[in-house]
DRENGU-782994 format. One record per residue (C-alpha): residue number from 0; x, y, z; residue in three letters. Coordinates in Angstrom, 3 decimals. Layout:
REM DRENGU-782994
num=NUM	u=X	v=Y	w=Z	residu=ALA $
...
REM end
This chain:
REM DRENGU-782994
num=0	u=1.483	v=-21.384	w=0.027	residu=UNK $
num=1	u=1.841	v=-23.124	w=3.863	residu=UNK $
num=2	u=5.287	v=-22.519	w=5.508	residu=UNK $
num=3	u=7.054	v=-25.084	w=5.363	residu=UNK $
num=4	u=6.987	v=-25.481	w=9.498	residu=UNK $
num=5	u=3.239	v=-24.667	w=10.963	residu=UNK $
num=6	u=3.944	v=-21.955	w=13.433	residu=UNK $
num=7	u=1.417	v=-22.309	w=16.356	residu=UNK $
num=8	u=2.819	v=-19.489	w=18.604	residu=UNK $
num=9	u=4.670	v=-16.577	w=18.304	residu=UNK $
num=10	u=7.333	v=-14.816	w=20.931	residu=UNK $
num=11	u=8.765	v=-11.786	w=19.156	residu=UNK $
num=12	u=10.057	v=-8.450	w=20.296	residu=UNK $
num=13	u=11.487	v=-4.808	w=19.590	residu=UNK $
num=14	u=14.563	v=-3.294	w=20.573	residu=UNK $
num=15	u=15.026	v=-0.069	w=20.503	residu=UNK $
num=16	u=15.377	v=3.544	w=22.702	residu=UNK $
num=17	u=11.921	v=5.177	w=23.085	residu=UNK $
num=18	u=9.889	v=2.305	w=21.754	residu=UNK $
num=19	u=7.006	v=2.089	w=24.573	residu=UNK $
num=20	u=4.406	v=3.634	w=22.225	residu=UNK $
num=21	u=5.437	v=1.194	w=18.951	residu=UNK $
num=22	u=2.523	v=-0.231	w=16.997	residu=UNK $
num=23	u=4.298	v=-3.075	w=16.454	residu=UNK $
num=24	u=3.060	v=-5.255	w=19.362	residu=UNK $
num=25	u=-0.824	v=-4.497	w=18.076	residu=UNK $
num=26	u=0.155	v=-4.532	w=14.274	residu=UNK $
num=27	u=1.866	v=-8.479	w=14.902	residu=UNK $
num=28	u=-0.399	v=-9.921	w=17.284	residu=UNK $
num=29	u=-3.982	v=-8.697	w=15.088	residu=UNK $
num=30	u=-2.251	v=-10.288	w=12.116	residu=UNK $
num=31	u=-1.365	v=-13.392	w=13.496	residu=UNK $
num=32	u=-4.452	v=-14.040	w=15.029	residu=UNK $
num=33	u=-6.139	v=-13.916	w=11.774	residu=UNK $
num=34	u=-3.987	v=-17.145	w=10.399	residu=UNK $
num=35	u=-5.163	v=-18.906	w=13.724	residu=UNK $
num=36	u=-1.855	v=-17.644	w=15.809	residu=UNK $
num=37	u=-0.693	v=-16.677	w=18.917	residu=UNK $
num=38	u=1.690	v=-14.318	w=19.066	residu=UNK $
num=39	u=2.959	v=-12.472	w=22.303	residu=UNK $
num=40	u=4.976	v=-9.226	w=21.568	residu=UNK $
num=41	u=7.246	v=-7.503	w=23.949	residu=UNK $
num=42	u=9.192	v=-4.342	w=23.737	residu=UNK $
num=43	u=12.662	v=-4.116	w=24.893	residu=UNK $
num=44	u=13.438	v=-0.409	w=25.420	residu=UNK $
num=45	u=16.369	v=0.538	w=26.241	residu=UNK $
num=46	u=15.559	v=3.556	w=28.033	residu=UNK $
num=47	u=13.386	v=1.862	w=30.376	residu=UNK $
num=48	u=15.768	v=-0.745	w=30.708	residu=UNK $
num=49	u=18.481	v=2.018	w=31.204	residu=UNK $
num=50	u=20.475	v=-0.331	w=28.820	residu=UNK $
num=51	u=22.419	v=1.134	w=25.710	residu=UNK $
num=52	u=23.247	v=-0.508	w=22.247	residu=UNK $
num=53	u=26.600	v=-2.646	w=23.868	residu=UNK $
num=54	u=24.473	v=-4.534	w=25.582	residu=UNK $
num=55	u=23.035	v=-6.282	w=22.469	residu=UNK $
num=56	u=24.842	v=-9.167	w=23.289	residu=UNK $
num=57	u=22.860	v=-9.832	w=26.780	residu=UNK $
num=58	u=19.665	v=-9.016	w=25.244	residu=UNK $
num=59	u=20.036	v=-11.137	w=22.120	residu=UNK $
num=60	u=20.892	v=-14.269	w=24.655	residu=UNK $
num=61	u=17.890	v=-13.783	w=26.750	residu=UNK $
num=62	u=15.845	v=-13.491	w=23.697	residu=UNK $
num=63	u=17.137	v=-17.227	w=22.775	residu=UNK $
num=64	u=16.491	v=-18.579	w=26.214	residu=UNK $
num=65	u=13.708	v=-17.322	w=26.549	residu=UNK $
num=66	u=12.039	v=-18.949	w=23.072	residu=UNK $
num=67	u=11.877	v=-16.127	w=20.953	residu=UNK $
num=68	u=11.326	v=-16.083	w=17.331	residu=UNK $
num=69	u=12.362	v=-12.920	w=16.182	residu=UNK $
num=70	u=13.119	v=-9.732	w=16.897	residu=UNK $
num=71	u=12.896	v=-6.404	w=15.187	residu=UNK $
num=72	u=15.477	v=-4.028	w=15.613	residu=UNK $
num=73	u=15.311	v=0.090	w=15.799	residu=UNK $
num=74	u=16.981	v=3.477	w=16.018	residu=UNK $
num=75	u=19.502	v=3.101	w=17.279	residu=UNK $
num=76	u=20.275	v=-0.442	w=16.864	residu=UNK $
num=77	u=20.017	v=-1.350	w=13.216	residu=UNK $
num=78	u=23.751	v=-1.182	w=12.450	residu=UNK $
num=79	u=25.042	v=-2.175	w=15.815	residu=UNK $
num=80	u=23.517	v=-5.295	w=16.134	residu=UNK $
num=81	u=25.127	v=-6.495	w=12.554	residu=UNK $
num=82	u=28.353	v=-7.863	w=14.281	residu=UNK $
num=83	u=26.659	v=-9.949	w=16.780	residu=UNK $
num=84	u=24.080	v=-12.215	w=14.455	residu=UNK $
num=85	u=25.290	v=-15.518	w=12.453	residu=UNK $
num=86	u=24.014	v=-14.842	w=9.137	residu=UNK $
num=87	u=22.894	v=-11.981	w=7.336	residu=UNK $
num=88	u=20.554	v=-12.130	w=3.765	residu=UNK $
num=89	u=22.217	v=-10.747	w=1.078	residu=UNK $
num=90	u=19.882	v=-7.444	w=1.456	residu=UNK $
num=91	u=20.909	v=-6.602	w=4.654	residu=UNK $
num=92	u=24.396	v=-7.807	w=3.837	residu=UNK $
num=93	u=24.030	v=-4.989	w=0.647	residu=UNK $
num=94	u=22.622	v=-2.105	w=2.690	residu=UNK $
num=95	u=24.657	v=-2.449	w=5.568	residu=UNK $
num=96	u=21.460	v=-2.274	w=8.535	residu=UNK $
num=97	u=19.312	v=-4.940	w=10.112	residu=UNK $
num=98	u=15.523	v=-4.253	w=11.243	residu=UNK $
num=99	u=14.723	v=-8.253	w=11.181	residu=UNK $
num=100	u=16.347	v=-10.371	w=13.279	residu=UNK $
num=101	u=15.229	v=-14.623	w=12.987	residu=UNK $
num=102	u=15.681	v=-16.400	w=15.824	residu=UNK $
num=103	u=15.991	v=-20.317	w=14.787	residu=UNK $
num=104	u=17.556	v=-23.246	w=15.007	residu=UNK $
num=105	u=20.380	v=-21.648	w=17.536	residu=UNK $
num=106	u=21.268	v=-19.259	w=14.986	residu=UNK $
num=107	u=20.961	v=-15.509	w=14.232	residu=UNK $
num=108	u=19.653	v=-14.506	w=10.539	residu=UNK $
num=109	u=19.731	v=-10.421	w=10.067	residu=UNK $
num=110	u=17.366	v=-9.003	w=7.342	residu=UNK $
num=111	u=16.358	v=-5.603	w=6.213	residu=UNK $
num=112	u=12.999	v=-4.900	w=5.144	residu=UNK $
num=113	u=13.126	v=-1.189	w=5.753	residu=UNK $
num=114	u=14.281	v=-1.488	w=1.863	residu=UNK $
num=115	u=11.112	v=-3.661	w=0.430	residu=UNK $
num=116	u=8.538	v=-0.825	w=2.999	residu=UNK $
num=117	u=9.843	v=1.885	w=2.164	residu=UNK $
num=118	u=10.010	v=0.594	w=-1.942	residu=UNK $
num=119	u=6.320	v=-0.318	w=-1.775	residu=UNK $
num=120	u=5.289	v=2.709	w=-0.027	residu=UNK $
num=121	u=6.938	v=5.454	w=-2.407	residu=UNK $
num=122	u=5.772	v=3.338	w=-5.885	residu=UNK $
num=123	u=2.100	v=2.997	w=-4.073	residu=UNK $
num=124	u=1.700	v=6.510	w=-3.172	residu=UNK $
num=125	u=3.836	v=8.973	w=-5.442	residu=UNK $
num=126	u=1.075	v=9.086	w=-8.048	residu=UNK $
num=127	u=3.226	v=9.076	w=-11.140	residu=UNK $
num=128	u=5.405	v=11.720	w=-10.284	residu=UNK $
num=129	u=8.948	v=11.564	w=-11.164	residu=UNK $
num=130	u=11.839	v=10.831	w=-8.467	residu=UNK $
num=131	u=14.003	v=13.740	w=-9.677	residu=UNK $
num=132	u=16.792	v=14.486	w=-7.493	residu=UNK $
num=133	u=15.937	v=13.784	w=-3.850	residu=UNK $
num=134	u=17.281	v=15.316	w=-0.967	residu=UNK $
num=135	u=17.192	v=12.943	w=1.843	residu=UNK $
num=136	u=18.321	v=13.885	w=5.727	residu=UNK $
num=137	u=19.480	v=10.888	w=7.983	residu=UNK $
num=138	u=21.908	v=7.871	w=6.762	residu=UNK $
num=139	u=21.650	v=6.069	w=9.797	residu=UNK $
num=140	u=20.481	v=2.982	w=10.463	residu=UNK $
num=141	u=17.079	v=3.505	w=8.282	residu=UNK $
num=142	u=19.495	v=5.747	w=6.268	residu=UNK $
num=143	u=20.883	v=3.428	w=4.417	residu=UNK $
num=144	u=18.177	v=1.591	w=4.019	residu=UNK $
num=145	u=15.758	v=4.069	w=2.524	residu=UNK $
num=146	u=18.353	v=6.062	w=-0.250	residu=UNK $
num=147	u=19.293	v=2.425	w=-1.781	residu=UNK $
num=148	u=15.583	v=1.981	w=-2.274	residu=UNK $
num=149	u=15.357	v=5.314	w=-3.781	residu=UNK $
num=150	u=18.460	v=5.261	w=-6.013	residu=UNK $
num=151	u=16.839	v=1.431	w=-7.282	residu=UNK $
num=152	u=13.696	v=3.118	w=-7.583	residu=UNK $
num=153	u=15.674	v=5.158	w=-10.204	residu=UNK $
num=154	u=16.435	v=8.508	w=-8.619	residu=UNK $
num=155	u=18.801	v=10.423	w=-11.158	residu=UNK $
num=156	u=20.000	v=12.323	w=-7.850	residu=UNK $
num=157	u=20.397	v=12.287	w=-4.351	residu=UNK $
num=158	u=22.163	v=14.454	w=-1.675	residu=UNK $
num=159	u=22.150	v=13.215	w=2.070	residu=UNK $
num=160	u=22.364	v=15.230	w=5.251	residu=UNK $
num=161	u=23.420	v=13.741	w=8.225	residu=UNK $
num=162	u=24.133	v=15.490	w=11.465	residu=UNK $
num=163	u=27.539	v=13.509	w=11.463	residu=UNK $
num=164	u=28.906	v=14.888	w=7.996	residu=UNK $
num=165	u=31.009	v=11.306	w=7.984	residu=UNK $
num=166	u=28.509	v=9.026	w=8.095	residu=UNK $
num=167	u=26.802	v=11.103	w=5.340	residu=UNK $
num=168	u=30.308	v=11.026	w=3.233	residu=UNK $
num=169	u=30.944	v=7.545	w=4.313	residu=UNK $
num=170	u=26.845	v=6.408	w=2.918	residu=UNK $
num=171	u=27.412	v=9.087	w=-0.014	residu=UNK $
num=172	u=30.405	v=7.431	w=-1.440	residu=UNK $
num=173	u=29.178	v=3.723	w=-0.983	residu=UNK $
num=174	u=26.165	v=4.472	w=-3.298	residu=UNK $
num=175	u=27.562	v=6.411	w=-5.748	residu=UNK $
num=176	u=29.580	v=3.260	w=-6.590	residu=UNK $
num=177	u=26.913	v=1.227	w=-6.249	residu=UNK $
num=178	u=24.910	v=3.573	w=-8.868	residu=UNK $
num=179	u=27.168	v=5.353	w=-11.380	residu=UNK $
num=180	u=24.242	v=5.950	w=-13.263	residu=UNK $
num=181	u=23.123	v=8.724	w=-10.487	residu=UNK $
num=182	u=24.958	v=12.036	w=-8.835	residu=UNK $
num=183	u=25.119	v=10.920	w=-5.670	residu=UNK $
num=184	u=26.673	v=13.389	w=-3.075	residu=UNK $
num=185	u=27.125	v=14.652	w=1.055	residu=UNK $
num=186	u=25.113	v=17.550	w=1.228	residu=UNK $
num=187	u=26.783	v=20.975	w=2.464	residu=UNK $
num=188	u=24.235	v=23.583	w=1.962	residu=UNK $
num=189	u=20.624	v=22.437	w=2.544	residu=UNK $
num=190	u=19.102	v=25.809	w=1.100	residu=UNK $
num=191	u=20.984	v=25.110	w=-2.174	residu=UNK $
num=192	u=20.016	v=20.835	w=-2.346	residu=UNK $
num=193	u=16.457	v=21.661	w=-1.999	residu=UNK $
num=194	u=15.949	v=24.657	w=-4.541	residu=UNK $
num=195	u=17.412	v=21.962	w=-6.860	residu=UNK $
num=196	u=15.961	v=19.130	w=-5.625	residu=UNK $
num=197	u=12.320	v=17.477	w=-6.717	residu=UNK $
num=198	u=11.809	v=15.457	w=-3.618	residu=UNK $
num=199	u=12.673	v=15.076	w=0.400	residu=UNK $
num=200	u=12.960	v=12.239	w=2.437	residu=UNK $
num=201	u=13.189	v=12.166	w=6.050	residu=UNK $
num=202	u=14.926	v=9.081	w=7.172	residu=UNK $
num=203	u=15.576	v=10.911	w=10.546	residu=UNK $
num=204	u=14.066	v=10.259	w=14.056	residu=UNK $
num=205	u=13.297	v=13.873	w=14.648	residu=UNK $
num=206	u=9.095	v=14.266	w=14.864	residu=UNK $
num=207	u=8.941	v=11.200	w=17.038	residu=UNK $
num=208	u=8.299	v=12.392	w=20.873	residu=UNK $
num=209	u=11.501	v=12.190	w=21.909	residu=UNK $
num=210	u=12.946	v=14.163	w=19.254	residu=UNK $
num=211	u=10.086	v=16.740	w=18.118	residu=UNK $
num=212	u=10.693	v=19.845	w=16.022	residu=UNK $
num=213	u=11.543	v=19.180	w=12.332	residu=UNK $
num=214	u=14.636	v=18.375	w=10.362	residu=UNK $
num=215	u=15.329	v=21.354	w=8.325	residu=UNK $
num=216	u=13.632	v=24.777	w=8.501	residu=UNK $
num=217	u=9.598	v=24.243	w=6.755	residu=UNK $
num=218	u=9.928	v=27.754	w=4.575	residu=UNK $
num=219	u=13.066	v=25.517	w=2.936	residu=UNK $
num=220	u=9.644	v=23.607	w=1.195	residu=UNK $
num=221	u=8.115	v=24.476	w=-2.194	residu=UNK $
num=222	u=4.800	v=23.351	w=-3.447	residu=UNK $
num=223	u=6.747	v=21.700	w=-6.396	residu=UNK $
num=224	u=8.349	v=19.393	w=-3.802	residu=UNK $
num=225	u=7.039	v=15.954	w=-2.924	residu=UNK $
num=226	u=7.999	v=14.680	w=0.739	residu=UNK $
num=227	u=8.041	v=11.070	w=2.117	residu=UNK $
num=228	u=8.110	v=10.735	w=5.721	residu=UNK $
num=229	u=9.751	v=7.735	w=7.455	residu=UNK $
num=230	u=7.826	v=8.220	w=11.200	residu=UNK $
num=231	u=4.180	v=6.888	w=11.269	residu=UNK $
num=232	u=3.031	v=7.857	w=14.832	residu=UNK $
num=233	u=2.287	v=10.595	w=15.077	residu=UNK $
num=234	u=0.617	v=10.311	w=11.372	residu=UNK $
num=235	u=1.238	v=13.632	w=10.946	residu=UNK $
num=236	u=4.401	v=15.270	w=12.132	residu=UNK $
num=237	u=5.484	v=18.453	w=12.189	residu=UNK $
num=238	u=7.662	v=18.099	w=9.100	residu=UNK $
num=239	u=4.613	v=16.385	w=7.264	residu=UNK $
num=240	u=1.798	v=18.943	w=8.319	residu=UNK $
num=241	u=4.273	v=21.677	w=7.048	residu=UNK $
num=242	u=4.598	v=19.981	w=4.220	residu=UNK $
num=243	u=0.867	v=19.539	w=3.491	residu=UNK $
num=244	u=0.362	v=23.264	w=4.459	residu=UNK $
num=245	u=2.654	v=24.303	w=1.628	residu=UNK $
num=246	u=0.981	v=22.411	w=-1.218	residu=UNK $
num=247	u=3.337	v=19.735	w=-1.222	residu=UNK $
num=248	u=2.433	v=15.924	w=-2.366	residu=UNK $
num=249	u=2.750	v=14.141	w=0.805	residu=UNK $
num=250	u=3.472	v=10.323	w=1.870	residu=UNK $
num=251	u=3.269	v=9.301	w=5.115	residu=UNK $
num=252	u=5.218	v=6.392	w=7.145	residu=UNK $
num=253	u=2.355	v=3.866	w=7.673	residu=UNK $
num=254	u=2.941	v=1.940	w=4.630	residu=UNK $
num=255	u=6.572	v=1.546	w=5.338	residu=UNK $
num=256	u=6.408	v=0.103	w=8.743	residu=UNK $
num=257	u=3.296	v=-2.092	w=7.417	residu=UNK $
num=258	u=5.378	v=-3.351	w=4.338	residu=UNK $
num=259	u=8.008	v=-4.239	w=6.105	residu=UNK $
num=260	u=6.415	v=-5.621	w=8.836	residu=UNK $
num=261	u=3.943	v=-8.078	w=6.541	residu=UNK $
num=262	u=7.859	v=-9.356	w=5.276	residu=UNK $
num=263	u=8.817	v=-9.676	w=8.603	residu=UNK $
num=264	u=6.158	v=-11.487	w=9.531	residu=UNK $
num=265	u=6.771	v=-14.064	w=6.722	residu=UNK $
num=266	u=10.200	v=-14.280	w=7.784	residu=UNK $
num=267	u=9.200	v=-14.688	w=11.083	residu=UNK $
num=268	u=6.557	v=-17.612	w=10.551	residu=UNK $
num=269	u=8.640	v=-19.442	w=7.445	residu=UNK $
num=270	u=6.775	v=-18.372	w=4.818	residu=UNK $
num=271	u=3.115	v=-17.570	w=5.968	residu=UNK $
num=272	u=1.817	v=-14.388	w=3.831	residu=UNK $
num=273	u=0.874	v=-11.353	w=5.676	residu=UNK $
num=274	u=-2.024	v=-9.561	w=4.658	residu=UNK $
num=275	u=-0.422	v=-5.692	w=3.709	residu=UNK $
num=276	u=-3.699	v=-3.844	w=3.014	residu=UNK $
num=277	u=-5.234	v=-5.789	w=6.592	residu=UNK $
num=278	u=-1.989	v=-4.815	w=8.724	residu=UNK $
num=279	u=-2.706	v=-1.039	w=7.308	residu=UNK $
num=280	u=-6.115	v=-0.865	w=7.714	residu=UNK $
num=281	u=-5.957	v=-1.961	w=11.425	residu=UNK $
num=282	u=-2.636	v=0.368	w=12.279	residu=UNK $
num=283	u=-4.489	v=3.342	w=10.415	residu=UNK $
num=284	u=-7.464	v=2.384	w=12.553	residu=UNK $
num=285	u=-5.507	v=2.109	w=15.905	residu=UNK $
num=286	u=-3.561	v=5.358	w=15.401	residu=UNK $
num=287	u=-6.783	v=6.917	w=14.848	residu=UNK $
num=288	u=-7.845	v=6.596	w=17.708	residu=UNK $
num=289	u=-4.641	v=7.363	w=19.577	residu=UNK $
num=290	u=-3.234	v=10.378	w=18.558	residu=UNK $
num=291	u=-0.363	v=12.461	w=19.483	residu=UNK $
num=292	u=2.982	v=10.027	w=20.076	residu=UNK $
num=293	u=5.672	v=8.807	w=17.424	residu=UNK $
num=294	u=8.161	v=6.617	w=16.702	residu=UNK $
num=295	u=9.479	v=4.739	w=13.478	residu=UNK $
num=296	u=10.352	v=0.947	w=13.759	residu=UNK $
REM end
């Protein structure tokens, strides 16, 4: 299927704090010059920019003047940003985050497709094991994103950690009636969730370079656990190599941020399909051979 309106350029960007070594400009621009595109990717980090998440307003503005198409939309932007678009799909309406931001026709259109990455990635790559009851640490803006998808993927559990117990009350009590079929609580004692839990999630930003360490203490890991991490550069963060140390069945971030950015990109060019197993074979291939930063888009 042809989109609808033949996109023969591209102008999209990211927003975000700590973004300047993203994949994303490499992982749009190889993919759309393989349908015969050009596509021109800029970051927009806020650090560098010494900007913070109230100026969204500004920066969505200059995007428009300055012909963009789209925008995708990162820690820690993905909730703040919801007030300031026209339109949001019913997804990102759902969830309550936007990663996907289309830029047309004067108007603002939020999507999520953190939720359809992060979906494909744990059905591709947990290998038949069973969901269990899932401890999961972050409900920000990925958060929220990532424990719908895992509660739909048919989690009969799931206890989230936040570092701000409210937001993790606040996300807690908006699933659980969105899923009465699953125990869905605010976590209090992380040694306690995990001894009862089958599987971890980190949905956090700390492993990425401006956050390093790990999210809860490793010897908290069994070799019964299975762990999905959200961050795909560095491949392997701390959190993950632990992980893989301890026996654990591991899943890293890459085919999250390459789901979700092959939906993007259809979003982004009106229906033109991305090639998924391309997009990952070219970001596995780049991060190869640049090791040792992080972030999570």
């Amino acid at each position: 299927m042809r989109p609808q309106h033949e996109t023969p350029a591209l102008l999209l960007g990211l927003i975000g704090e700590g973004i300047g070594e993203s994949l994303s400009p490499t992982l749009y621009e190889h993919e759309a010059a393989q349908h015969g595109i050009l596509c021109m990717y800029q970051r927009i980090d806020l650090d560098e920019l010494n900007l913070t998440p109230a100026d969204l307003p500004e920066l969505l503005t200059a995007a428009e003047r300055f012909g963009f198409s789209g925008l995708n939309i990162t820690h820690p932007c993905k909730q703040a940003i919801m007030p300031h678009l026209h339109e949001l799909s019913d997804e990102a309406r759902a969830i309550g985050a936007v990663n996907t931001v289309v830029l047309r026709g004067g108007r603002r259109i939020g999507h999520n497709t953190d939720h359809y990455g992060f979906s494909k990635n744990l059905r591709e790559h947990l290998d038949g094991r069973e969901l269990g009851r899932v401890v999961q640490l972050g409900a920000g803006g990925a958060g929220v994103a990532v424990a719908d998808a895992t509660l739909r993927l048919g989690a009969r559990g799931l206890t989230v950690f936040d570092q701000a117990p409210g937001r993790a009350d606040a996300l807690a009590r908006t699933l659980q009636a969105r899923f009465p079929q699953a125990q869905v609580h605010a976590g209090g004692d992380l040694a306690k969730a995990m001894r009862e839990a089958t599987g971890l999630v980190n949905a956090t930003p700390v492993g990425m370079r401006k956050h390093p360490g790990t999210p809860l203490p490793p010897e908290l890991l069994e070799p019964r656990h299975w762990f999905a991490e959200i961050i795909y550069f560095p491949l392997e963060t701390e959190l993950l190599h632990a992980a893989r140390q301890k026996g654990c069945h591991t899943i890293d971030g890459v085919g999250m941020v390459v789901h979700q950015a092959a939906r993007a990109f259809e979003l982004y060019t009106g229906g033109l399909p991305a090639d998924a197993r391309r997009m990952g074979a070219h970001v596995t291939e780049v991060l190869r051979r640049r090791p040792g930063a992080a972030h999570t888009d």
